[in-house]
C-alpha positions as CSV (number, residue, x, y, z in Angstrom):
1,X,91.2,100.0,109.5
2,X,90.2,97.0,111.8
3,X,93.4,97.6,113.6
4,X,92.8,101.4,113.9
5,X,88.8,100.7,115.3
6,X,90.2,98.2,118.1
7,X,92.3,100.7,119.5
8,X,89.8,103.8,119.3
9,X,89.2,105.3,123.3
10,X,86.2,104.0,124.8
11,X,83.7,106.3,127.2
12,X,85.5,106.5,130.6
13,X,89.4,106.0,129.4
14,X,91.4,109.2,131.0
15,X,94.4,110.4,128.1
16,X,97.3,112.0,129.5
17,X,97.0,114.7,126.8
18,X,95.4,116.6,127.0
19,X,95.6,117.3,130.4
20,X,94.5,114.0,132.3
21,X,91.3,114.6,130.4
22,X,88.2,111.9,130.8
23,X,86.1,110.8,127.7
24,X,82.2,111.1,128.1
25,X,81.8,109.4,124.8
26,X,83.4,106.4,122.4
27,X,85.3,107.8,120.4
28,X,84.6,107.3,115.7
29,X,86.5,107.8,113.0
30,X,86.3,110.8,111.0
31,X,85.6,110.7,107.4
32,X,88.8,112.8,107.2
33,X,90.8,110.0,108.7
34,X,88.2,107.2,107.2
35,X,90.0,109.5,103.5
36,X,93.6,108.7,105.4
37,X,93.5,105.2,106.3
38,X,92.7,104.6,102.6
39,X,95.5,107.1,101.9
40,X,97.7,104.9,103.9
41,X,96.8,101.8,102.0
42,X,97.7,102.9,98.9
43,X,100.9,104.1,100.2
44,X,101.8,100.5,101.4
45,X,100.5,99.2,98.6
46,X,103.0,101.9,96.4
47,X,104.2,105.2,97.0
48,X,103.5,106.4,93.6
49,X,99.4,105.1,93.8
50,X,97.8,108.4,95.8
51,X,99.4,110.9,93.1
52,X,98.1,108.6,89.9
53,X,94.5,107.9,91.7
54,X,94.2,111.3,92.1
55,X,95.0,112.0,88.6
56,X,92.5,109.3,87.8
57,X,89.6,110.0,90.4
58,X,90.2,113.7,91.9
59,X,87.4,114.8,89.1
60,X,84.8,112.7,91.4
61,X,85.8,113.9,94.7
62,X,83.5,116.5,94.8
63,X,80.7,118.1,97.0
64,X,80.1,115.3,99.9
65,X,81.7,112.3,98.0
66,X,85.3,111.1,99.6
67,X,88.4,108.8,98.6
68,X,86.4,106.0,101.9
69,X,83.2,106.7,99.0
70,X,85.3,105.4,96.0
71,X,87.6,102.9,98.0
72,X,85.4,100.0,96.1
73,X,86.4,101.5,93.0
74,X,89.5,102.5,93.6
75,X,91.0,99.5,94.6
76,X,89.4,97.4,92.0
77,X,91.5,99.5,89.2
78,X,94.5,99.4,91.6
79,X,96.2,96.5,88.7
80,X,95.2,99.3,85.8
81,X,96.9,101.9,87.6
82,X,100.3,100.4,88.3
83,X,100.5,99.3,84.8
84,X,99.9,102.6,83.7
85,X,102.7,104.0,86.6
86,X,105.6,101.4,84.8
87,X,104.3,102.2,81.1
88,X,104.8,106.0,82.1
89,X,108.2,105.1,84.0
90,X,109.3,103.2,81.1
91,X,108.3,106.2,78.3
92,X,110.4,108.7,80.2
93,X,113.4,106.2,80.8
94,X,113.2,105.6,76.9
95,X,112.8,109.5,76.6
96,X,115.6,109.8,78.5
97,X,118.3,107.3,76.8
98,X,117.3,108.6,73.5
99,X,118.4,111.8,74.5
100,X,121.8,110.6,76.0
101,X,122.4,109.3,73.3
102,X,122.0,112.1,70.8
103,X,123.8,114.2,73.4
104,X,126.9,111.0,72.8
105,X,126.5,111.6,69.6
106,X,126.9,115.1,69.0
107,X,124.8,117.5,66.2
């Protein structure tokens, strides 16, 4: 996020896109992209974490509250969450030898 704020526009800076245009004011971040750069942490941090902390926290994202509203949250159960990723991971590869093997096997 610190990286992201550093290189926001400032009032005055002229973009080449869109055309050559001049910005009259600083420019934020959004609370859509304030949702991505947490997004994008979790992604670094695993690409399976947004699926399972959307299993885990999409009931709260409701009305006006965002992922940036549970980021506190959300990364403090980060541990939890990857343990239950592997114990899940583990259970199907289990699932799935056991099933090998009765196909080895035969009726």
């Amino acid at each position: 996020r610190g990286q992201i704020c550093s290189n926001l526009k400032k009032s005055g800076d002229r973009l080449r896109f869109p055309e050559g245009k001049e910005l009259f004011e600083d420019e934020i971040l959004s609370p859509t992209f304030e949702d991505v750069i947490v997004l994008w942490c979790l992604e670094k941090i695993d690409p399976r974490l947004p699926k399972k902390v959307n299993q885990t926290f999409g009931h709260q994202l409701v009305e006006d509250i965002t992922l940036k509203d549970l980021q506190k949250d959300v990364f403090s159960y980060i541990p939890i969450l990857l343990q239950e990723i592997q114990h899940q991971e583990k259970d199907v590869i289990d699932l799935i030898k056991v099933k090998n093997e009765d196909m080895k096997n035969g009726p």
